[in-house]
C-alpha positions as CSV (number, residue, x, y, z in Angstrom):
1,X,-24.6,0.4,-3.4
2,X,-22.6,4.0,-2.5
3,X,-18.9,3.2,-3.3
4,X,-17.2,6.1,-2.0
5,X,-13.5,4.8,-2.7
6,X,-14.4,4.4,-6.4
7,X,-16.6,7.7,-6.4
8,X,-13.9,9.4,-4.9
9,X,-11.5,8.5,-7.7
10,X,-13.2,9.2,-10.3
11,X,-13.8,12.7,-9.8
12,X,-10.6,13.0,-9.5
13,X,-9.8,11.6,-12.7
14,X,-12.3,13.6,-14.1
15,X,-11.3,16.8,-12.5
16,X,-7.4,15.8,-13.9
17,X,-8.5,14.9,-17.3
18,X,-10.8,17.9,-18.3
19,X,-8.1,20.3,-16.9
20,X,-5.5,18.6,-20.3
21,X,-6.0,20.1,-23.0
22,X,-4.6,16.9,-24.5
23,X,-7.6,15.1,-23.5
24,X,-10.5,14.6,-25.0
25,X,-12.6,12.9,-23.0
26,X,-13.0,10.0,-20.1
27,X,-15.1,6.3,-20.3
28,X,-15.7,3.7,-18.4
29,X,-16.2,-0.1,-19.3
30,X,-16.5,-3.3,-17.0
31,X,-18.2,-3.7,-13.8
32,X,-19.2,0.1,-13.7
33,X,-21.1,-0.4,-17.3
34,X,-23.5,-3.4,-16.3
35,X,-24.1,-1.8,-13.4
36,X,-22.1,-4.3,-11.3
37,X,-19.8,-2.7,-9.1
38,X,-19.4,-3.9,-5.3
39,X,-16.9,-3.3,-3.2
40,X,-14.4,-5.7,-4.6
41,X,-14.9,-4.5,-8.5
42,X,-11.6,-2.5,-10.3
43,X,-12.1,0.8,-12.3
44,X,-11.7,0.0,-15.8
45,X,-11.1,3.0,-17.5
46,X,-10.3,4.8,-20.6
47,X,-8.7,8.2,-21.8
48,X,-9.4,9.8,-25.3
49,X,-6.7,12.3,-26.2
50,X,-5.9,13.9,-29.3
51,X,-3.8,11.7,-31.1
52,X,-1.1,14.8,-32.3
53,X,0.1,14.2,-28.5
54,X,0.1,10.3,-28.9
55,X,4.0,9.7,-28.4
56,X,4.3,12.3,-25.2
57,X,1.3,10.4,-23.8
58,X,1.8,7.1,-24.5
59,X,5.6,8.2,-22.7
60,X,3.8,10.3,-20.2
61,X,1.7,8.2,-18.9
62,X,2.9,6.8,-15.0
63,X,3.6,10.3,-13.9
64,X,-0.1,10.9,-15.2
65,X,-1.5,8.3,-13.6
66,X,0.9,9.3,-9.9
67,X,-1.3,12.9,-10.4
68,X,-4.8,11.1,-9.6
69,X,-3.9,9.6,-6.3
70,X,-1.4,7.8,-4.1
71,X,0.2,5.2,-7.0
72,X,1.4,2.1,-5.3
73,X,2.4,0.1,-8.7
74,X,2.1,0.7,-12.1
75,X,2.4,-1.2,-15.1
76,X,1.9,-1.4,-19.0
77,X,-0.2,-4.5,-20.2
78,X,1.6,-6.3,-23.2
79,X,1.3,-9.4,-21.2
80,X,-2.6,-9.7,-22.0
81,X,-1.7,-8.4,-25.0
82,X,-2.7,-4.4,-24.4
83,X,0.2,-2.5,-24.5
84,X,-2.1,1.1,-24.1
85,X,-3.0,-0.5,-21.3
86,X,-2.0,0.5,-18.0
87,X,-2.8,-1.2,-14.9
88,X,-2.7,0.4,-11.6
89,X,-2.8,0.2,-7.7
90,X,-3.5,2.7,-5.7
91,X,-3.6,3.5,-2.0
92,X,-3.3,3.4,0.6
93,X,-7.1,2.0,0.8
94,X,-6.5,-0.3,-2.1
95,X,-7.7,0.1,-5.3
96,X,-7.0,-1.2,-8.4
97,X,-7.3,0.8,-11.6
98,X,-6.8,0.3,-15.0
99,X,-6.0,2.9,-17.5
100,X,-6.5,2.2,-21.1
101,X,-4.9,5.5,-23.0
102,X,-6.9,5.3,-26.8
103,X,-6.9,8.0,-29.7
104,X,-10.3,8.9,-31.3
105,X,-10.1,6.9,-34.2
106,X,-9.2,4.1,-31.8
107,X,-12.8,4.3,-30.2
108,X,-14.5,2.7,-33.6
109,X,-12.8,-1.0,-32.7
110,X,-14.0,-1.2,-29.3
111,X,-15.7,-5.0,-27.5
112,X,-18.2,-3.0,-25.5
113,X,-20.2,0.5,-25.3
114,X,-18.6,2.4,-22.6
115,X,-20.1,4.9,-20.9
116,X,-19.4,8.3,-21.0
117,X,-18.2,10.3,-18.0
118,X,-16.6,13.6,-19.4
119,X,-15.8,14.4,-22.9
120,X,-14.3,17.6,-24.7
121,X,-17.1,18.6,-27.5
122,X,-19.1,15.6,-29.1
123,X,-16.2,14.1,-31.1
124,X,-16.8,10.5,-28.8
125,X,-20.6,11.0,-28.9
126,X,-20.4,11.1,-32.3
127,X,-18.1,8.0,-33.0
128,X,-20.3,5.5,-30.5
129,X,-23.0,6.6,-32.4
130,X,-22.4,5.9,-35.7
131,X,-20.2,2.6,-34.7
132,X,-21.0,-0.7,-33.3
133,X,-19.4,-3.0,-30.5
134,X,-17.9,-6.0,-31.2
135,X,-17.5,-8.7,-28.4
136,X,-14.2,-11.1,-29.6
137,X,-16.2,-14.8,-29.5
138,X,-14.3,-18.3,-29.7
139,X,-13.7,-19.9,-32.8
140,X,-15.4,-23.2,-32.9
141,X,-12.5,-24.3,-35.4
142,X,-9.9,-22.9,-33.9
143,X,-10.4,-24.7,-30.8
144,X,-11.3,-27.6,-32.2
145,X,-7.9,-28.1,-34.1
146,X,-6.0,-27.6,-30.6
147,X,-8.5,-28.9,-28.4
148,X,-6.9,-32.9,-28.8
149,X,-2.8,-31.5,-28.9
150,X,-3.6,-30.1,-25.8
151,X,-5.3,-33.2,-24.6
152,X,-2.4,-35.5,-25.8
153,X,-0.1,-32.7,-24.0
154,X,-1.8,-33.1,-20.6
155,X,-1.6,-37.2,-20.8
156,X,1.9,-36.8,-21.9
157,X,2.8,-34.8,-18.7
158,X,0.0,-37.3,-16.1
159,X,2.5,-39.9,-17.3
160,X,5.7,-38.1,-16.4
161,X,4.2,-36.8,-13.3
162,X,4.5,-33.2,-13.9
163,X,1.2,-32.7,-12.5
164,X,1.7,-28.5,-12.1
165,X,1.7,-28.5,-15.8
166,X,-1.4,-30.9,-16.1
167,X,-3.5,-28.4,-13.6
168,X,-2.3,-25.8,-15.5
169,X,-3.3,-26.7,-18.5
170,X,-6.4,-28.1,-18.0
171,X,-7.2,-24.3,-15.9
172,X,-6.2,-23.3,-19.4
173,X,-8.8,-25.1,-21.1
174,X,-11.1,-23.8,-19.1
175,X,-10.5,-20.4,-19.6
176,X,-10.4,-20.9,-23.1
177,X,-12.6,-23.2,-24.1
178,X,-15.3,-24.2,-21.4
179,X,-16.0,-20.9,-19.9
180,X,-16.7,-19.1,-22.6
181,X,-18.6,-21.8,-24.5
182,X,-20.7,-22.0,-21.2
183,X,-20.9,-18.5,-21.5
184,X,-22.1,-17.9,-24.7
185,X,-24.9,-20.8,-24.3
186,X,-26.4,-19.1,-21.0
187,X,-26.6,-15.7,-23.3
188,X,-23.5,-13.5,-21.7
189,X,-20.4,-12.7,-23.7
190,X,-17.4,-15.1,-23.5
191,X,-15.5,-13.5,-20.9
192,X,-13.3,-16.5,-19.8
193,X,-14.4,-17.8,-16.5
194,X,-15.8,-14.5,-15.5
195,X,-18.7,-14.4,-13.2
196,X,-19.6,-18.1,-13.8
197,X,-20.8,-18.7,-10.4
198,X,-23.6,-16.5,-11.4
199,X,-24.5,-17.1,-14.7
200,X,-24.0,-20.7,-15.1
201,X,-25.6,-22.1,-12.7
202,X,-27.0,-25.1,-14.7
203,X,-23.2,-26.3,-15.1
204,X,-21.5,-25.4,-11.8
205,X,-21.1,-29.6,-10.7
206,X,-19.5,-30.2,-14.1
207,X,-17.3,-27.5,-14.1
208,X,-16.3,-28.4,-10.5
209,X,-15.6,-31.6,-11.9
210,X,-12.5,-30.3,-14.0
211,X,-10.5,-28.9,-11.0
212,X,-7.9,-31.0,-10.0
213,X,-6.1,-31.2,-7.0
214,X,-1.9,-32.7,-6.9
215,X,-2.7,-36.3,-7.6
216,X,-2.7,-38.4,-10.4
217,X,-6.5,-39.5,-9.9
218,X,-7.3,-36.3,-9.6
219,X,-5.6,-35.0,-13.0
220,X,-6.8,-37.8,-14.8
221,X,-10.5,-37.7,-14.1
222,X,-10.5,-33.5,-13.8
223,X,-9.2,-33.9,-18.1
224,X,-11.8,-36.9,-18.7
225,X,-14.6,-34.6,-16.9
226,X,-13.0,-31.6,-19.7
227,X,-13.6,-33.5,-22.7
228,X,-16.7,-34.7,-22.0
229,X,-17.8,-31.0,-21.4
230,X,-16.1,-30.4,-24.1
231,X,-17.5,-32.9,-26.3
232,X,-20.9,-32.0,-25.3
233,X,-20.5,-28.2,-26.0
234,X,-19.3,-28.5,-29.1
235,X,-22.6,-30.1,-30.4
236,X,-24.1,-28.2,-33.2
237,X,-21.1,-26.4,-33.9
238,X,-20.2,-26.3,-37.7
239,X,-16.6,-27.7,-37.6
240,X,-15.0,-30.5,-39.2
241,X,-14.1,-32.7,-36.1
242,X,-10.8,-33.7,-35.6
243,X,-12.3,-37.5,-35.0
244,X,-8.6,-39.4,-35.5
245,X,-6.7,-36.8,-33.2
246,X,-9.8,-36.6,-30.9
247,X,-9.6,-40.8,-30.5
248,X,-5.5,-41.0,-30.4
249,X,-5.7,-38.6,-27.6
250,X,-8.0,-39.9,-25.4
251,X,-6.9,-44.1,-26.3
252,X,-3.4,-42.5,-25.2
253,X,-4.6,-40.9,-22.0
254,X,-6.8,-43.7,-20.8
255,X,-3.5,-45.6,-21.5
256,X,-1.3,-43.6,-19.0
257,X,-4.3,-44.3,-16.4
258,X,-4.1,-48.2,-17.0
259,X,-0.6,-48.6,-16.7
260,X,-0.7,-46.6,-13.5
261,X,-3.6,-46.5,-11.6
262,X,-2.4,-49.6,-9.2
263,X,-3.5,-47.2,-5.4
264,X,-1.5,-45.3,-3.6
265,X,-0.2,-41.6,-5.0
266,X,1.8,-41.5,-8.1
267,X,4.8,-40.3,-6.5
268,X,4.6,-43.9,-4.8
269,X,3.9,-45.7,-7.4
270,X,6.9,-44.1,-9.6
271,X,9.4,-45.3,-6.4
């Protein structure tokens, strides 16, 4: 498929790049790497320089990013925890790009192979080379241990009627724990709940089954439908269950839905 908007940009950023002496070369990850762009997909990006400039660049970097097209909005990405990170839209066709500014040395702790569209000399050949890849995967324990608190959390809040903070939860759950678990057990990395209306097919009904809409019912049987996915992922993992926290939790949510599942919408049944 010809994407001339993303083409179109990245020569550009080529043509800026190679033009820096500062730089020493240009990647891309993502969509463009699998071969998966459409129409819809963002430009993920990187941009090697030589890390004696690392201060003025890392400071430098907006005005950079204004010189490779019309910049809408701009902004660093400590909130998914990337601060080299900066993510971009462009115009007036819009296109979102995201900039991820790395020294060399930075290239050896990397979560996928990107692919090479300029570089200065072979110094990024070289590193890709001779080191490896390593895709972040769930920790079976680690969600295990939290898996129940945030269970007890949601019931807590389905009995207080904060149902925005149930639904968000549980969408956090997903994230976190389903979708990647699904993930990893259809063969594809854990990338939250990307793409899984392609690659899991298989589980699509159950994890339809853990979106709630505003109503107690709802909630209550979109968390049941999460730990029974849950509890059915998890088989075969090496963890030491959390059995006591895992039955407290679910005796104390099964509780809030006996004392008030009598009909009608909670907000009725709380007047």
């Amino acid at each position: 498929m010809k994407l001339p908007l993303h083409d179109r940009f990245i020569k550009q950023a080529i043509e800026h790049v190679s033009k820096d002496q500062r730089f020493m070369g240009l990647l891309a990850g993502g969509s463009m790497l699998y071969g998966e762009m459409d129409e819809y997909s963002d430009l993920d990006l990187i941009i090697v320089y030589d890390d004696a400039f690392q201060k003025e660049i890392m400071e430098q970097r907006i005005p950079f990013a204004e010189r490779l097209g019309h910049l809408l909005s701009a902004f660093t990405g400590e909130h998914v925890g990337e601060p080299r990170l900066l993510i971009c839209l462009y115009g007036p066709a819009p296109l979102h790009v995201d900039l991820k500014f790395v020294h060399l040395e930075e290239l050896e702790s990397r979560v996928e192979n990107p692919l090479i569209l300029w570089e200065r000399g072979s110094g990024i050949s070289t590193i890709l080379h001779n080191t490896s890849a390593s895709f972040p995967s769930p920790q079976p324990q680690w969600i295990e241990d939290r898996f129940w608190v945030w269970v007890h959390y949601c019931a807590a809040k389905l009995g207080r009627g904060e149902l925005f903070e149930v639904i968000d939860t549980i969408t956090y759950m997903r994230n976190t724990v389903l979708g990647p678990l699904v993930l990893i057990h259809n063969g594809h990395s854990p990338r939250g709940v990307r793409k899984l209306e392609k690659y899991a097919l298989k589980e699509m009904e159950e994890l339809q089954g853990t979106v709630p809409i505003h109503s107690f019912e709802s909630c209550y049987h979109a968390l049941k439908n999460t730990i029974q996915m849950y509890q059915r992922l998890r088989q075969g993992s090496d963890i030491v269950p959390r059995n006591e926290a895992e039955r407290v939790s679910i005796e104390f949510l099964d509780g809030i839905y006996s004392e008030n599942s009598n009909g009608g919408s909670f907000n009725e049944r709380k007047l």
